[in-house]
C-alpha positions as CSV (number, residue, x, y, z in Angstrom):
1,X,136.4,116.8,177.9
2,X,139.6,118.3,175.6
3,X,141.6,117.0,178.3
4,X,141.2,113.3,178.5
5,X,140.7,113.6,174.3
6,X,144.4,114.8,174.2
7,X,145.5,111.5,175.2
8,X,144.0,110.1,172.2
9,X,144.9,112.5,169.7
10,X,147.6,109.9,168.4
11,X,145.5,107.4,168.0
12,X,143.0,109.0,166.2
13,X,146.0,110.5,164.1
14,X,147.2,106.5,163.4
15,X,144.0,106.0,161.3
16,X,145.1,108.6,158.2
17,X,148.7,107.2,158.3
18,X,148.4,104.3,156.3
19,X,146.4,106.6,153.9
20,X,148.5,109.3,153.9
21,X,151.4,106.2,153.1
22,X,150.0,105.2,150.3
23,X,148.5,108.4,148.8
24,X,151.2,110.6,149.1
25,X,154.5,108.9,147.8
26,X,156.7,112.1,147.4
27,X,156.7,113.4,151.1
28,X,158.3,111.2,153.7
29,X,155.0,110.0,156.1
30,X,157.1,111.4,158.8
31,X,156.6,115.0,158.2
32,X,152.4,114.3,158.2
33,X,153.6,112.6,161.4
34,X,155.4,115.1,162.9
35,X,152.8,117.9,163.5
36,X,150.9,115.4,166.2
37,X,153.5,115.2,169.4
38,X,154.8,118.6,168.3
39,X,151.3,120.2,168.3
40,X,150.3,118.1,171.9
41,X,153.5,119.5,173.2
42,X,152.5,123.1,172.5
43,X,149.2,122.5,174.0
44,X,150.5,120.7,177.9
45,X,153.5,123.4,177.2
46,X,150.4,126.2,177.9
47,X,149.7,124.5,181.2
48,X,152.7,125.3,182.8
49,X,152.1,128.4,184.5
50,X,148.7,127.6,185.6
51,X,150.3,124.2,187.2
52,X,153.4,126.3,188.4
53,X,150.8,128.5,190.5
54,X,149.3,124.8,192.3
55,X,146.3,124.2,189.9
56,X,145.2,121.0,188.9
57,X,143.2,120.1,185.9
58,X,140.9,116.8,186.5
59,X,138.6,115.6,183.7
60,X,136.6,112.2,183.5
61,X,135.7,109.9,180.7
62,X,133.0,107.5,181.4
63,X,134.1,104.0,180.2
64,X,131.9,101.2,181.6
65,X,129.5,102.6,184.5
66,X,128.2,99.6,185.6
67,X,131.9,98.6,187.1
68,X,132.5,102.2,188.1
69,X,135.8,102.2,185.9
70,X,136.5,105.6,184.1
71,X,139.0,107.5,182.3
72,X,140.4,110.4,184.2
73,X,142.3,112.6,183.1
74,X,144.7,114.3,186.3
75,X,146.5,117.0,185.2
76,X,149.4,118.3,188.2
77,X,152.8,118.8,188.0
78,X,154.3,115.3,187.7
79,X,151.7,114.0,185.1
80,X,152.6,116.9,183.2
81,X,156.5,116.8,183.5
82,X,156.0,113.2,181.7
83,X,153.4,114.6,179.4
84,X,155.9,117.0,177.9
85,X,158.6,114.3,177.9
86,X,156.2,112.6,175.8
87,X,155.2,114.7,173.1
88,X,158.5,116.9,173.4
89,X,161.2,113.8,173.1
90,X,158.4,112.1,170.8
91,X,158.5,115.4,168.4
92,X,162.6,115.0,168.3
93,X,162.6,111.3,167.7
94,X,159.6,111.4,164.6
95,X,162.1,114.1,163.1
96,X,165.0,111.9,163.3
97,X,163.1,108.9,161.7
98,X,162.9,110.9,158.8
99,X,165.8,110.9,157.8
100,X,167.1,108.1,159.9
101,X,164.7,105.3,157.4
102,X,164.1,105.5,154.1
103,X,160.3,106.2,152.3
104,X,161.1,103.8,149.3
105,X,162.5,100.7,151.6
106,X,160.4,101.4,154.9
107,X,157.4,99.9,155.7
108,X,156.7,103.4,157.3
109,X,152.9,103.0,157.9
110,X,153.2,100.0,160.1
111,X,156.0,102.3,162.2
112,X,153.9,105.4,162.3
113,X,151.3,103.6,163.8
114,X,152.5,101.8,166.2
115,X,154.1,104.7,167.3
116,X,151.3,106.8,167.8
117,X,149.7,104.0,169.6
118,X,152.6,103.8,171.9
119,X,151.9,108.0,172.4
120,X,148.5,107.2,173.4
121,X,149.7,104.9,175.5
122,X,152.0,106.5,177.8
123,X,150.1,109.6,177.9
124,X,147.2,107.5,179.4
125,X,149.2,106.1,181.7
126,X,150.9,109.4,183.5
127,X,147.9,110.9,183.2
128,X,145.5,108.4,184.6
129,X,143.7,108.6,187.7
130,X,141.7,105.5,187.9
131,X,144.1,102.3,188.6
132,X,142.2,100.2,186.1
133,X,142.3,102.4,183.4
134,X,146.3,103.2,184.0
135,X,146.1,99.5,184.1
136,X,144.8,99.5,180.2
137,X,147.5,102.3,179.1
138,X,149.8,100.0,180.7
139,X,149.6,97.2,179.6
140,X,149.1,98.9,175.9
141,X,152.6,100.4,176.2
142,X,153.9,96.7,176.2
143,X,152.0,96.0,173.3
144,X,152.9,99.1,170.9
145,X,156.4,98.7,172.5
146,X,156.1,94.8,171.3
147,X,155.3,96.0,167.5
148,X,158.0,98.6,167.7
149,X,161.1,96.5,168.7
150,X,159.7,93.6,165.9
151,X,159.3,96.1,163.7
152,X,162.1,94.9,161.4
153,X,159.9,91.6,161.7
154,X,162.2,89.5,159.2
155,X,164.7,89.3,161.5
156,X,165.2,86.8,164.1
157,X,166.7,89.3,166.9
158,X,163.9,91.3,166.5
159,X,161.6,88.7,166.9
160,X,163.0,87.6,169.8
161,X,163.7,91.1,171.5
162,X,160.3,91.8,170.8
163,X,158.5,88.8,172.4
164,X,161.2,88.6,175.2
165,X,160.4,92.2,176.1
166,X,156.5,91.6,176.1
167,X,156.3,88.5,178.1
168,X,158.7,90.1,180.8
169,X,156.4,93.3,181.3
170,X,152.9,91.9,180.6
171,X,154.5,89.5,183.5
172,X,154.9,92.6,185.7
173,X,152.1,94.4,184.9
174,X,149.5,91.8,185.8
175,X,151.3,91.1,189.5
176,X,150.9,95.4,189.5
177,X,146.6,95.1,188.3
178,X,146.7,92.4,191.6
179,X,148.5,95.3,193.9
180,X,145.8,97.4,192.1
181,X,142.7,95.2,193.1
182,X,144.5,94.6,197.0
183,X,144.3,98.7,197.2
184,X,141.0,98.7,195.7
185,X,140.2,95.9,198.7
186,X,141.5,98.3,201.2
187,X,140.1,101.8,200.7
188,X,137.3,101.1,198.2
189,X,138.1,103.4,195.5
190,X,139.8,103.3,192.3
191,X,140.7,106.8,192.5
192,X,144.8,107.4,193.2
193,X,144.3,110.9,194.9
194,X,141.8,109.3,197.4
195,X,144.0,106.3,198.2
196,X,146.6,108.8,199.0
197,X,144.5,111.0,201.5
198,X,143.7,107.1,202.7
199,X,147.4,106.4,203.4
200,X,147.7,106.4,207.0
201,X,144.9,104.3,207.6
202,X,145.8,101.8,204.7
203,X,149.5,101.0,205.6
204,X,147.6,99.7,209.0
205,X,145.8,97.2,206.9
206,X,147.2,92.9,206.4
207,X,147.1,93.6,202.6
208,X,149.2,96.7,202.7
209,X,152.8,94.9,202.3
210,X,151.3,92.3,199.7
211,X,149.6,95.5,197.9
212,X,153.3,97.5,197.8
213,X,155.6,94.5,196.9
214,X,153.0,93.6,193.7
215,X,153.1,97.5,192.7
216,X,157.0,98.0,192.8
217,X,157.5,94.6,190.4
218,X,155.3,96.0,188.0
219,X,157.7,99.2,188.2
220,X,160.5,97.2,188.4
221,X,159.7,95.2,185.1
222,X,159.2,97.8,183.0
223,X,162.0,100.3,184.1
224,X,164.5,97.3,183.8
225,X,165.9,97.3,187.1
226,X,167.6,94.0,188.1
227,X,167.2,91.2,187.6
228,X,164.2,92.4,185.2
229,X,167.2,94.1,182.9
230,X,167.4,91.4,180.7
231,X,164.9,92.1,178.1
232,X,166.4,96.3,177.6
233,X,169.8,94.8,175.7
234,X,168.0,92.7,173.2
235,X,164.9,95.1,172.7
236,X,167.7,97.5,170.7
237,X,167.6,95.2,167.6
238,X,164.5,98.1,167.5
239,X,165.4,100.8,165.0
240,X,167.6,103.9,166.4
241,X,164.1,105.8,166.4
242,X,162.6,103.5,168.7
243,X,165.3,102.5,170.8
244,X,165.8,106.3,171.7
245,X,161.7,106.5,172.4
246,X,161.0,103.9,174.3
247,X,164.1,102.6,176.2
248,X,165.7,106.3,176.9
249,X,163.1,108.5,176.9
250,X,159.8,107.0,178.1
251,X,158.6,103.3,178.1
252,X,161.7,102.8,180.5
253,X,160.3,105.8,182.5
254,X,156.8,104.6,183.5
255,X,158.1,102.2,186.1
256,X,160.0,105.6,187.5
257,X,156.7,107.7,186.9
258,X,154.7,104.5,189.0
259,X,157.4,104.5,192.4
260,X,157.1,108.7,191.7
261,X,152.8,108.8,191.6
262,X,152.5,106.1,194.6
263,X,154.7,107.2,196.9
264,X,152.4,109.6,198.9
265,X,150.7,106.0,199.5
266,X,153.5,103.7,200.3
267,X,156.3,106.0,201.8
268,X,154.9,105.7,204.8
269,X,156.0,102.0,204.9
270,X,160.2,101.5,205.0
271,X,159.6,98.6,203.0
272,X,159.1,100.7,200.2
273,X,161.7,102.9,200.9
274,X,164.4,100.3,201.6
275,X,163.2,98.2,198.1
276,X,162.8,101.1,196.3
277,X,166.9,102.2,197.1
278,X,168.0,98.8,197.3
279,X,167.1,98.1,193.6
280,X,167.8,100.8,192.1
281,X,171.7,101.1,193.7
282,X,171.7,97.0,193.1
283,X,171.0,97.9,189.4
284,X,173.1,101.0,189.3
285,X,176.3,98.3,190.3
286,X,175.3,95.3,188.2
287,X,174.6,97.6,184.9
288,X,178.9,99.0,185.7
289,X,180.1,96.0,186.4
């Protein structure tokens, strides 16, 4: 059960930072901060070799039986790669918020929070086996992202960045839960790995192309490929901490990690290969020009 409690580890850590804030005022909260993705990154960092060598590490959280919907945990190379992106890129980006905003001025609890919550987020959704529960994560990295880039809340630009950015990939990731329920229609499980041993047999299926197209905007929107770009400029009104996090490092990456995990299911189709290209070098000459 350590498994899928890793994922939460920031979240649970979010609860002592507003205490930690306001009891300790001589050590930047950042510091008490620090120790969670850098401690997280150890642990997936001992899981290398076993992974290197083709093992996989599956663990399940039971979340509401009755409508068979679960936590799972699946641990294999990929969902690890991004795990360690996570916490490894989240360790070097806490450090430079030290000294990047100021203890006396900074509202730091508020920041500290949300970005643990964010953490939680994105670990649950690379490491999530169950489409409604990546679903959840999903959507909760729009969310925490949506706190982040408002952080500086007195400011108009922020404001708007914030809201702007939230409306675009909430709008994505609800057409991706209805490609999630038309693959759930189709094979009858929840469970990625089984949809993909299923994916000769679902791509013969009237729902398939609907299912595919719904899946790739949700990856779309949140990895700001055109013409979802629009809301990446104005979400860097975010401080240089969270611009670096999210939009570089990892938010930005979860549409990438999406195309990456349901591929074995989709490839088969040149739809998905064609859209998949065609977006990305469509985006690739828009974002020179």
């Amino acid at each position: 059960m350590l498994q899928v409690l890793y994922i939460f580890i920031p979240m649970l850590a979010a609860i002592f930072v507003p205490i930690l804030y306001k009891s300790i005022k001589n050590i930047h909260t950042g510091w008490f901060v620090l120790a969670v993705p850098a401690t997280l990154a150890i642990i997936y960092a001992s899981y290398i070799g076993k992974v290197a060598d083709g093992k996989v590490f599956l663990q399940e959280l039971p979340w509401i039986p009755s409508l068979d919907i679960s936590i799972v945990s699946y641990l294999d190379g990929l969902s690890l790669l991004f795990s360690l992106l996570i916490t490894g890129i989240g360790s070097l980006v806490v450090l430079y918020s030290i000294f990047y905003l100021d203890k006396h001025k900074e509202k730091l609890h508020n920041f500290y929070v949300y970005l643990l919550l964010f953490m939680t987020a994105m670990l649950g959704v690379v490491q999530s086996d169950h489409l409604i529960s990546l679903y959840f994560f999903w959507e909760l990295t729009s969310i925490s992202s949506f706190l982040l880039i408002g952080y500086w809340y007195s400011r108009d630009a922020s404001r708007f960045g914030a809201l702007k950015s939230m409306m675009i990939t909430v709008g994505g990731g609800l057409m991706m839960l209805g490609g999630f329920i038309l693959l759930y229609i189709m094979g009858g499980t929840y469970s990625i790995r089984e949809l993909i041993v299923m994916a000769p047999n679902l791509a013969q299926h009237p729902l398939f192309t609907w299912s595919l197209v719904l899946i790739l905007l949700g990856a779309f929107t949140k990895s700001a490929q055109f013409p979802f770009y629009i809301w990446l400029p104005d979400a860097m009104e975010a401080p240089t901490p969270v611009s670096a996090y999210l939009h570089s490092a990892t938010m930005v990456k979860a549409g990438i990690y999406l195309v990456a995990r349901f591929t074995p299911i989709f490839a088969v189709s040149e739809l998905w290969v064609w859209l998949v290209t065609g977006v990305g070098i469509l985006t690739l000459f828009w974002g020179s020009f």
